[in-house]
C-alpha positions in Angstrom: 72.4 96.1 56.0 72.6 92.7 54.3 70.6 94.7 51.4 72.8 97.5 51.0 75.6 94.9 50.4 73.3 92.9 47.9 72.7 96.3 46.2 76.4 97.1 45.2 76.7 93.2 44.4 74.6 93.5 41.2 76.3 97.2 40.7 79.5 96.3 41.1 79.0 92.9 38.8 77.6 94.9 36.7 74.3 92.8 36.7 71.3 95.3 37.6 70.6 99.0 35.3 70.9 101.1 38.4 71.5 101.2 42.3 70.5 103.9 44.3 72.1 104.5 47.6 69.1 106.7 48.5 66.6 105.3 46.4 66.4 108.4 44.1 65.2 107.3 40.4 66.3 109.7 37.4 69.9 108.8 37.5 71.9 107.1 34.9 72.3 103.2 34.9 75.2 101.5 36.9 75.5 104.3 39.8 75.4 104.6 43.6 73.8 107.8 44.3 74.2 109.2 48.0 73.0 112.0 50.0 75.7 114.7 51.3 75.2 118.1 52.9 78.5 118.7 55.1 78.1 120.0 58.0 75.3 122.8 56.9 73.8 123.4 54.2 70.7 122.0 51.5 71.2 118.1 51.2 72.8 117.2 47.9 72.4 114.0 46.3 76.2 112.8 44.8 76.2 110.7 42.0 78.6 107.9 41.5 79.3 105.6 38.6 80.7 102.2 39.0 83.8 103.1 37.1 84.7 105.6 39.8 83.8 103.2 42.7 86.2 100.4 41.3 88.8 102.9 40.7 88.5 104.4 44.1 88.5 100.5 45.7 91.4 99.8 43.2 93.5 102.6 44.5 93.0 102.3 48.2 94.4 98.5 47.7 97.4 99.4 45.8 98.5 102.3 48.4 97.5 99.4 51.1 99.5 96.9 49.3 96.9 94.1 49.9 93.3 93.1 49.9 91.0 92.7 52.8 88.0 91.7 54.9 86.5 95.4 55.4 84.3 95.7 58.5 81.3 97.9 58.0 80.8 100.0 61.4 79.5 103.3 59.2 76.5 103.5 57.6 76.3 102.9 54.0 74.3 105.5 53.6 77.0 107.7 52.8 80.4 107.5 51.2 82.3 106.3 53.7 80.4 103.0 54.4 79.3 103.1 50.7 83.0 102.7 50.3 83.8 100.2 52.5 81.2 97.6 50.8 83.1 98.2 47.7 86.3 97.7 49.1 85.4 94.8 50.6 83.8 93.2 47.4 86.0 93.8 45.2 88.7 92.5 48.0 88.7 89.8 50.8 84.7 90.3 51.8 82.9 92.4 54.1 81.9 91.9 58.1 79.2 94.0 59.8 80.1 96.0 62.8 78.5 97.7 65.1 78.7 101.2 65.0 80.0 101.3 69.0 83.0 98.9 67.5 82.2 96.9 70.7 81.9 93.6 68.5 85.0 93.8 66.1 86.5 90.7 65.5 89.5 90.4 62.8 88.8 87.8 60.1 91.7 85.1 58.7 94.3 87.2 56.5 94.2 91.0 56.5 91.7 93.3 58.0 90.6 96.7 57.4 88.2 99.4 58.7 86.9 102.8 58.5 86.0 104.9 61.5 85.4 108.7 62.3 87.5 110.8 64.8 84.4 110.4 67.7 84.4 106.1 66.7 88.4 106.4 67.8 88.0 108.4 70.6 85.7 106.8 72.3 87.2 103.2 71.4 90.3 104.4 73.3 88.8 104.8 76.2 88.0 101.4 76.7 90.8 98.8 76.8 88.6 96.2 74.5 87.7 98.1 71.9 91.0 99.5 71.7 93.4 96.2 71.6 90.6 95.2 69.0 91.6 98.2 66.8 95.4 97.0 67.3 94.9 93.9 65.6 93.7 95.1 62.5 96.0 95.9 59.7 94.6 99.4 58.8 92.3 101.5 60.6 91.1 104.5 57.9 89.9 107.4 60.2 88.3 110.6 58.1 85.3 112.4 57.9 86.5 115.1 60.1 90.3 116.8 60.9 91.7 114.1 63.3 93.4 115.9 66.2 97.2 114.9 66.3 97.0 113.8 70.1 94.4 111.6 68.7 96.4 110.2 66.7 99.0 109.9 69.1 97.2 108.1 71.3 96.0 105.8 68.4 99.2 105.2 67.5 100.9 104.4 70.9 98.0 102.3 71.6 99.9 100.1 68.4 96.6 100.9 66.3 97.4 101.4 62.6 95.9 104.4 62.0 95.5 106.0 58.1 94.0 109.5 58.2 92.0 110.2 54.9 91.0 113.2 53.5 88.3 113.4 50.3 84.2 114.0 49.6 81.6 112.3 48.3 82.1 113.8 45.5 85.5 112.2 45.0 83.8 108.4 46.6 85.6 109.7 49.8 88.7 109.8 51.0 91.0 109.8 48.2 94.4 111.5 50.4 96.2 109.1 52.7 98.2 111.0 55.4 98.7 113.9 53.2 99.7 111.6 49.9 97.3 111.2 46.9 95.7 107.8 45.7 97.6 106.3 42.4 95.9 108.5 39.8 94.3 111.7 42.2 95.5 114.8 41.6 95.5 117.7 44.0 95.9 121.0 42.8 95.7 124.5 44.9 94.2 127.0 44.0 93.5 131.1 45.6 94.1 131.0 49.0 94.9 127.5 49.4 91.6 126.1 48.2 91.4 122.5 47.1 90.6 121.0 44.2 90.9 117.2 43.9 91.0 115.3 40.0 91.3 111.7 38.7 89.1 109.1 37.9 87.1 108.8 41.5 85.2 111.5 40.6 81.4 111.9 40.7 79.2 112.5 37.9 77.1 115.4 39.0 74.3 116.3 41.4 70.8 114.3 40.5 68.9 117.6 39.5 71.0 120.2 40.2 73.1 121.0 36.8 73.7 124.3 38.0 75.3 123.3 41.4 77.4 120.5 38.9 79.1 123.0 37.4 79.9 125.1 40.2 81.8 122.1 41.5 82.9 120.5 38.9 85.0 122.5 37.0 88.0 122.1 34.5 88.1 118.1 35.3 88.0 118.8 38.8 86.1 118.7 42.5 86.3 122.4 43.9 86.6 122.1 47.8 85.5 124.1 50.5 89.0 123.3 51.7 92.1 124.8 52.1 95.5 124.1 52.6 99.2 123.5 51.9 102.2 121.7 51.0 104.7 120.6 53.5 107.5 117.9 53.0 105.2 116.3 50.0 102.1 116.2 51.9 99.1 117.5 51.7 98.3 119.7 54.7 94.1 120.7 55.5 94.0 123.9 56.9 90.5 124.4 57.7 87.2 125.6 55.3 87.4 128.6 53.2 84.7 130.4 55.5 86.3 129.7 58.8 88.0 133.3 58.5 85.7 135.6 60.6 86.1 138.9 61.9 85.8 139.0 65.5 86.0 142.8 67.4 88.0 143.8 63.9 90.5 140.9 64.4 90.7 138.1 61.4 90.2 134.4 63.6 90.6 131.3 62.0 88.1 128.5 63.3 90.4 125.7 62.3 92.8 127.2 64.4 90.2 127.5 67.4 89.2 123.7 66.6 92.7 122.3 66.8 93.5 124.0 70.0 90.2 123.1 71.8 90.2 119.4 70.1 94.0 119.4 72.4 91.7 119.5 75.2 88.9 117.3 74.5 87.9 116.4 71.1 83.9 116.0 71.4 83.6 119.9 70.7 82.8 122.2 68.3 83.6 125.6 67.5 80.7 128.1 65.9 80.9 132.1 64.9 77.5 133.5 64.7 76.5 137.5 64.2 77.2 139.6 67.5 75.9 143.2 67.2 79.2 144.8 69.3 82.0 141.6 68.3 80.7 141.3 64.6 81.3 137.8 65.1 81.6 135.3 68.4 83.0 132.5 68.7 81.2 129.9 70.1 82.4 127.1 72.4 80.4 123.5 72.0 81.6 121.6 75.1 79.9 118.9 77.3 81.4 120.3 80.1 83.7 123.0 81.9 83.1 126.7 82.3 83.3 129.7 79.8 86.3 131.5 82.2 88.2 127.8 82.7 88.1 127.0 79.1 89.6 130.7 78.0 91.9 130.2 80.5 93.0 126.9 79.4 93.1 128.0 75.6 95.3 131.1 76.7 98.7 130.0 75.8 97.7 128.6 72.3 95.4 131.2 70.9 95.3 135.4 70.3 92.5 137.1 72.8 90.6 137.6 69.7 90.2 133.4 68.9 89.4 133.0 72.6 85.4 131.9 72.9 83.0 134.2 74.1 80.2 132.0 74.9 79.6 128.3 75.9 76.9 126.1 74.8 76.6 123.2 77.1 75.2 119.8 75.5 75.2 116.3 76.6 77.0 115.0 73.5 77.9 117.3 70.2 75.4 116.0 67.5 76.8 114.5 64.7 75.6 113.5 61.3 75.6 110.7 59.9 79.3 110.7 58.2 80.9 111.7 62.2 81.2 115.4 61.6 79.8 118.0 64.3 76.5 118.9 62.8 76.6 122.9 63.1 73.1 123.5 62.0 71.4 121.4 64.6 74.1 123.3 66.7 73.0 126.7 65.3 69.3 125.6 66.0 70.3 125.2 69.5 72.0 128.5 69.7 68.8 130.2 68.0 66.6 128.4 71.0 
């Protein structure tokens, strides 16, 4: 990793032409460039110029309200580790973690890290990990909703938790708990969808002019997203494709998610074609029964939203940035 860190040293001093993230050539000079896909999809390769990296860094230190050691326990790889180098550059310096969290260790002064929903979970279930977490002076936890009993948990566990909400094309999470960075704008468009401007945005996709401007458009990131206002914040409610129509009833996935995350949060929640439902809904669990799950779900969804089917796995795969990776998921359900 010590390369990775060397890397954005030169980019962010501005000393080398060009640092890839992936090493992809053809992109302009002074630029991260990193691999994103979501959850499904063809791979895109994002790239990011120096001037919105620093502005990104900048922003997420003025919302903070101080500098800090960032500890890397994501792979830089993607945005989210991408951006904790930066962040710890261009503030107090940067400490390696492992991924597990197991060796965490707050330097002098203020710390900072960023973890996914899965990193948090599973660091709450073990005393150590946790009361490590509960020393440090933010803990950024994005790259997938986090469930509010998560949170609660986090919280009551005295961890300082900071739930962010962006895309590599914006160099990540650029929404803190609902609230815009100094200088993003969020604007709503049909049905809720998200568009996110300002000066963290990315320059384009390396080859792919035609998905640019499908994204970028009028100074702005186009989401996948959706969601609302409420008391000033910014409220995600779920991808614009998670409608389906299931035996002739609109179900909203996110609303499926939330209510099975309640329960236990390494899940995941699929619709795939069904000749007599027109869509099912899928249950990804590591354990439990189709009938004890419905059950369970009962009170806080229609009959329509409840599963259909269980896929049993030892542990939900995940890519690389901590979401539930549907299309190895699909694969599974195609086997």
């Amino acid at each position: 990793m010590d390369q990775w860190i060397a890397g954005m040293t030169r980019l962010i001093d501005d000393r080398a032409g060009l640092w890839l993230a992936d090493g992809v050539g053809e992109a302009p000079p002074a630029c991260a460039v990193v691999g994103t896909s979501g959850t499904t999809g063809t791979a895109k390769r994002v790239v990011l110029s120096r001037q919105a990296l620093l502005a990104a860094a900048s922003a997420a230190h003025t919302r903070l309200g101080f500098t800090a050691t960032w500890h890397l326990a994501l792979s830089p790889r993607y945005v989210a580790g991408l951006m904790v180098i930066v962040r710890g550059l261009e503030g107090d310096g940067i400490r390696q973690a492992d991924p597990s969290l197991t060796d965490l260790a707050p330097a002098p002064g203020r710390n900072a890290v960023s973890v996914v929903p899965t990193q948090l979970y599973r660091a709450l279930d073990d005393p150590g990990r946790a009361a490590a977490l509960a020393a440090f002076d933010a803990v950024l936890v994005g790259g997938a909703a986090l469930d509010p009993g998560l949170r609660t948990r986090a919280v009551d566990a005295g961890i300082r938790v900071v739930e962010t909400y962006g895309t590599s094309e914006t160099c990540g999470g650029v929404v803190w708990d609902g609230v815009p960075l100094p200088g993003v704008e969020v604007r709503l468009g049909e049905s809720g969808r998200i568009s996110i401007a300002g000066p963290t945005l990315f320059d384009g996709y390396l080859g792919a002019p035609d998905l640019t401007a499908d994204t970028l458009v009028d100074g702005a990131v186009v989401t996948r997203d959706r969601g609302h206002w409420a008391d000033g914040r910014l409220v995600i409610d779920g991808r614009i494709d998670d409608v389906v129509i299931s035996g002739g009833v609109n179900v909203d996935l996110a609303d499926v998610r939330r209510a099975v995350a309640a329960i236990d949060a390494d899940t995941e929640v699929l619709a795939v074609d069904d000749p007599e439902w027109g869509a099912r809904i899928v249950l990804v669990a590591t354990r439990g029964a189709i009938d004890l799950w419905r059950d369970r779900l009962r009170p806080a969804l229609p009959p329509a939203a409840l599963p259909r089917q269980l896929l049993l796995v030892d542990a939900v795969p995940r890519t690389a940035g901590g979401k539930p990776d549907r299309e190895k998921l699909l694969e599974l359900l195609r086997s």
